[in-house]
C-alpha positions in Angstrom: 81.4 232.3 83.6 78.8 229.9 83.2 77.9 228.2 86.7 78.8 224.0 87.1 75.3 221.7 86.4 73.5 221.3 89.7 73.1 217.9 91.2 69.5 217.4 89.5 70.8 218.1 85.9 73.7 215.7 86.6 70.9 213.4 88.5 68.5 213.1 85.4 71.4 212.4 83.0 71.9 209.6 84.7 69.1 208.7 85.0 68.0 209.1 81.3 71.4 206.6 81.0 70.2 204.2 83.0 66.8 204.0 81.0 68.3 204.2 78.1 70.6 201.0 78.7 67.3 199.2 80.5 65.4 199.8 76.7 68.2 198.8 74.3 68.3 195.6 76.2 64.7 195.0 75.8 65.2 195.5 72.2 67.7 193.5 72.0 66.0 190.1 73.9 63.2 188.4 71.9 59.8 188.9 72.0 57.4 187.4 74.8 54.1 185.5 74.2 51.2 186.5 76.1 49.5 184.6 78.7 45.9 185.8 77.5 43.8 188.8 76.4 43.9 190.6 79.7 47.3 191.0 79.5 47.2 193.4 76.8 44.3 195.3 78.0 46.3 198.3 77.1 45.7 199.7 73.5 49.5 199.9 71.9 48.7 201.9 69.5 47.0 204.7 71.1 50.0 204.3 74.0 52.6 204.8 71.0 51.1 207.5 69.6 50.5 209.5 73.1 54.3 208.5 74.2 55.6 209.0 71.0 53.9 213.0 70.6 54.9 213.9 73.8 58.5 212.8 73.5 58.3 215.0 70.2 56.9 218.3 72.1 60.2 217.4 75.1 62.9 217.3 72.5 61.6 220.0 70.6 61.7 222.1 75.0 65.3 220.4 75.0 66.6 221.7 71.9 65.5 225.6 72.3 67.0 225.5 75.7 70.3 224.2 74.3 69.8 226.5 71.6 69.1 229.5 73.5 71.7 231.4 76.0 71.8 231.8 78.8 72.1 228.0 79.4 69.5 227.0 81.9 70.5 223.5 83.9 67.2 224.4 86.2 65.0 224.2 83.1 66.2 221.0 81.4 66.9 219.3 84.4 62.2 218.9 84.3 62.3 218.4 81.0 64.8 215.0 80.9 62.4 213.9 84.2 59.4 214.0 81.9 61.7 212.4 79.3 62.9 209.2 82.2 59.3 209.3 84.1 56.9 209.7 81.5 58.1 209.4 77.9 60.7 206.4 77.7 58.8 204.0 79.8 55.6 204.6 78.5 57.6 203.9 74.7 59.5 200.5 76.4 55.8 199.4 78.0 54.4 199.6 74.2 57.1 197.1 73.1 56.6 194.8 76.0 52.8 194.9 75.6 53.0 194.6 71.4 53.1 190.8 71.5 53.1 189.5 67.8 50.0 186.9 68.5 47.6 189.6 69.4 49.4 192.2 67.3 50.8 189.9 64.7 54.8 189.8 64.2 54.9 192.7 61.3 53.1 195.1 63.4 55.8 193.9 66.8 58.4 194.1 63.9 57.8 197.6 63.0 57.2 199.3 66.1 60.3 197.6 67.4 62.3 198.7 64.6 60.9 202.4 65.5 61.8 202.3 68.6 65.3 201.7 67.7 65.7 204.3 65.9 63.8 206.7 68.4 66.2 205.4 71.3 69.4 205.7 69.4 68.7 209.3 67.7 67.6 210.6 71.3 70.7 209.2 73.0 72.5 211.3 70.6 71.0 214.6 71.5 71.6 213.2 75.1 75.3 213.5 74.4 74.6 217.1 73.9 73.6 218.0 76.8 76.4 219.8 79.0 77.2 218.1 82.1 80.1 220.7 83.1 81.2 224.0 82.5 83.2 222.6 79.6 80.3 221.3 78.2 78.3 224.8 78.3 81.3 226.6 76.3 80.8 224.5 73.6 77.6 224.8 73.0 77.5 227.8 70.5 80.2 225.3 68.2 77.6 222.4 68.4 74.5 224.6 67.3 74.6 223.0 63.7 74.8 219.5 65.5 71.9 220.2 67.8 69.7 221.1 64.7 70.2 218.1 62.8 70.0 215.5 66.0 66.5 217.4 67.0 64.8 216.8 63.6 66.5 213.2 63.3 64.4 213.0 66.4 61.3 214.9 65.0 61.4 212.0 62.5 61.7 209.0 64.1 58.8 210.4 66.3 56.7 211.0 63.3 57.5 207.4 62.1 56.2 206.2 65.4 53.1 208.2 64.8 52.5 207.4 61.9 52.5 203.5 62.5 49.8 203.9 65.2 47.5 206.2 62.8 47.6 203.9 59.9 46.8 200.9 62.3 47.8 197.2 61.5 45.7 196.8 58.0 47.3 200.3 56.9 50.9 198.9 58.3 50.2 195.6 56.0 48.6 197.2 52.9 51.7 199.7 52.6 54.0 196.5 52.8 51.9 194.4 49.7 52.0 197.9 47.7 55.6 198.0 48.3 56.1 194.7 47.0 53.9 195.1 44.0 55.6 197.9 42.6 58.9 195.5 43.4 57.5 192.7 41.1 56.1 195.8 38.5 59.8 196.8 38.4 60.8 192.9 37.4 58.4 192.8 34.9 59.9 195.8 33.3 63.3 194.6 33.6 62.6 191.1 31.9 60.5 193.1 29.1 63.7 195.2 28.3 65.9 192.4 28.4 67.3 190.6 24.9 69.3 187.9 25.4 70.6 189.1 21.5 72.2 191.4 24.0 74.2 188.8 25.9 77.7 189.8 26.2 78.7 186.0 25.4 78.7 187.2 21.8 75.6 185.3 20.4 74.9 185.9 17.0 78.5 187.0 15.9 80.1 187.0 12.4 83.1 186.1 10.9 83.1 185.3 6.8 87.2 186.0 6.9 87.4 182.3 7.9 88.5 179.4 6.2 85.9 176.9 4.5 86.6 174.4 7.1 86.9 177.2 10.2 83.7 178.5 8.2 81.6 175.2 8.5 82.8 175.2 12.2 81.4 178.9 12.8 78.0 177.7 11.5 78.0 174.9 13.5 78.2 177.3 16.4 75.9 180.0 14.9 73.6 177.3 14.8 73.6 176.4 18.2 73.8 180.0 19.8 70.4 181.1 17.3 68.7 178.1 19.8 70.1 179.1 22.7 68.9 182.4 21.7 65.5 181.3 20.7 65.2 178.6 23.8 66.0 181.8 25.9 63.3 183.7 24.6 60.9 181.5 24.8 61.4 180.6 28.2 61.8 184.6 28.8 57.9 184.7 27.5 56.3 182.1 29.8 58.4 183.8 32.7 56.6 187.1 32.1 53.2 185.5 31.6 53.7 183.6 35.0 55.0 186.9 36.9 52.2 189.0 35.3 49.6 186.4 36.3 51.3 187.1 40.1 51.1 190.8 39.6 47.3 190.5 39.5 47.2 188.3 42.5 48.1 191.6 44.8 45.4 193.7 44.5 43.1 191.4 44.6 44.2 189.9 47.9 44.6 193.5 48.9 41.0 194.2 48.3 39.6 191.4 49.6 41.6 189.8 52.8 43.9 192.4 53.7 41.3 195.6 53.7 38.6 193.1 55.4 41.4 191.9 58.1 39.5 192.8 61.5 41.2 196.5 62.5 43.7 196.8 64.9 43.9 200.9 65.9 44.6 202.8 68.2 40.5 203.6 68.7 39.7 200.0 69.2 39.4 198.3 72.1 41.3 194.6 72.8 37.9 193.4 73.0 37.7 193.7 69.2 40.4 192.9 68.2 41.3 189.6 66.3 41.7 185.8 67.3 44.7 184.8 67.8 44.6 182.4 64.9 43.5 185.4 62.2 47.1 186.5 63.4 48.7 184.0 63.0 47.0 183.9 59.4 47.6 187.5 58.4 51.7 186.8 59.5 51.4 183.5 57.0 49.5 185.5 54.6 52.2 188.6 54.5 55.0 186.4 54.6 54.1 184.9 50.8 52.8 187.7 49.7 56.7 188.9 50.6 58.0 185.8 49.1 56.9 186.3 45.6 58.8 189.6 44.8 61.8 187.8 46.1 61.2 184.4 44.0 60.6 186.6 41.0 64.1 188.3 41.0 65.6 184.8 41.5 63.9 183.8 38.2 65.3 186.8 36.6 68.7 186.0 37.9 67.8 182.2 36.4 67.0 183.9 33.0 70.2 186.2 33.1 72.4 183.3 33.9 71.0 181.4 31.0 70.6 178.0 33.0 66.7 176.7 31.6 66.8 173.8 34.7 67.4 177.5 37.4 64.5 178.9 35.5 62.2 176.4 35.6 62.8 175.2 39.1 62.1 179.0 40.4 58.9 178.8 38.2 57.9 175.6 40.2 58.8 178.0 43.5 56.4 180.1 41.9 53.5 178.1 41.7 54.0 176.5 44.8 54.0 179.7 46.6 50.8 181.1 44.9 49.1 177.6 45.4 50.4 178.3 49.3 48.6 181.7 48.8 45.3 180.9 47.4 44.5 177.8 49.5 45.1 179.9 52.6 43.3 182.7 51.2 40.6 180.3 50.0 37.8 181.7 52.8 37.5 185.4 54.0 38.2 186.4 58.1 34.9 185.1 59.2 35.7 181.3 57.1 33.1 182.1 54.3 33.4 182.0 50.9 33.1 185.0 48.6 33.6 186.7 45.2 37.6 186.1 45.9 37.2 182.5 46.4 36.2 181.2 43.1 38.5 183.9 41.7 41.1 182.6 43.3 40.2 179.2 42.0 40.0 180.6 38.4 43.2 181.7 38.7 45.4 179.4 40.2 43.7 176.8 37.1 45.0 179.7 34.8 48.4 179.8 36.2 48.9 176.0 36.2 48.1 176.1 32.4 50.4 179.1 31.3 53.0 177.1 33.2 52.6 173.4 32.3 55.0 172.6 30.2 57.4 174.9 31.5 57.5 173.5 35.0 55.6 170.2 35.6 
């Protein structure tokens, strides 16, 4: 019979408890502002990936030994104190020391959304862990259980990982491509739609009618074929505006979110940006995120056939990329460049494709 968990198995699983409870309420309280560059003289990034690699390489020590008989409370009882020692406080100091002014908030955002996930997949091998003899007998039924939990962990490790080896302008890059392809897959959507294809029954036929029910029905035809037409023409100078936003991405890609001053996990705090770039780049992502939202909401406008829903969303539109070019106007270092009288070009060819439209 299998012999009952010594005192230091039972010791490190609560220990690993009481660490555990400690980071999900740091996750759980808002973010902290820092008090000046020294105090984040630490390089997140590089901590997060170190932390991150070696909680990895534990979990994968943890899992073989559950894995494997005879069950050895000796051997994982090092294992979790690497885990409560080493690992989880060196994770919870990378979320305490990522403050969104020095790292900006989509970085702090990310990595705090990885360490979730991290904290809560671990916890659930945790519960795996045999405590009591009990607990050791059943550890041949939960083999299936303990392979899935172990590469849920393997992969909210690698996510951690791979935040800190694309760095901050590979984190923010990712995001704009993401919502390209979002306002791609609206332009394709408006392109297929036909509001012929309305299910209101526009352009419907009925000769069996009476002269007088007859005269009524064309009355009606009448108005539907321009509602029809009204809808495509507005349909058309939606498109034209949302393309004309399609080819703002890669452009601001290129030119002010590759050129952002890098944050990895090779640099040191001495180079990294001012805190008003930050505060930029945060503005900057936060319209860039805003148009794929406003274009599905002029879709919805379209689809709903209300001209005054499409027209103010179009206004929304041109607001927001007037937001985006004026703030985008000078590169990181407050020069102009190639970008800035493209910008300027196309802002004046936006306002035009939309005059009329939305004044």
């Amino acid at each position: 019979m299998a012999a009952r968990a010594p005192s230091s198995l039972s010791h490190q699983l609560n220990a690993l408890t009481t660490v555990l409870e400690t980071f999900r309420q740091t996750l759980s309280s808002a973010p902290t502002v820092s008090t000046g560059r020294s105090a984040t003289s630490t390089n997140v990034l590089s901590l997060l990936h170190d932390s991150a690699s070696l909680l990895k390489a534990q979990t994968t020590k943890l899992s073989l030994l559950l894995l494997n008989k005879p069950f050895s409370p000796s051997a994982i009882a090092p294992i979790l104190s690497s885990v409560v020692v080493d690992c989880l406080p060196a994770l919870l100091s990378c979320l305490q020391l990522c403050l969104p002014d020095i790292y900006t908030s989509i970085l702090h955002k990310e990595i705090r959304a990885r360490l979730n996930q991290v904290i809560q997949e671990f916890e659930c091998l945790a519960r795996l862990i045999p405590a009591d003899e009990k607990g050791v007998e059943e550890l041949e039924r939960k083999r299936q259980e303990i392979l899935s939990t172990t590469g849920v962990v393997w992969e909210a490790c690698d996510h951690l990982i791979a935040t800190a080896q694309k760095g901050l302008v590979g984190l923010v890059v990712e995001r704009a491509d993401a919502w390209l392809g979002l306002v791609k897959d609206a332009i394709e959507e408006l392109e297929e739609w036909d509001p012929n294809d309305d299910e209101d029954g526009f352009g419907s036929d009925d000769s069996r009618c009476g002269s007088e029910e007859g005269h009524l029905n064309g009355v009606k035809h009448y108005i539907i074929n321009a509602q029809v037409a009204e809808l495509k023409k507005m349909k058309e100078k939606s498109l034209t505006v949302v393309r004309l936003i399609k080819l703002l991405f890669p452009a601001v890609r290129k030119r002010r979110l590759l050129t952002f001053p890098p944050i990895e996990r090779t640099s040191t705090v001495e180079t990294f940006p001012k805190k008003e770039q930050v505060a930029a780049l945060d503005l900057l992502i936060e319209r860039l995120h805003g148009f794929s939202e406003e274009i599905d909401e002029v879709a919805g406008a379209l689809y709903a056939t209300s001209k005054e829903q499409v027209e103010e969303r179009l206004r929304n539109l041109r607001h927001k990329a007037k937001e985006c070019t004026d703030m985008t106007k000078f590169n990181w270092k407050g020069k102009e460049d190639e970008f800035t009288a493209w910008s300027c070009k196309w802002m004046e060819r936006l306002v035009e494709v939309s005059n009329g439209l939305c004044n």
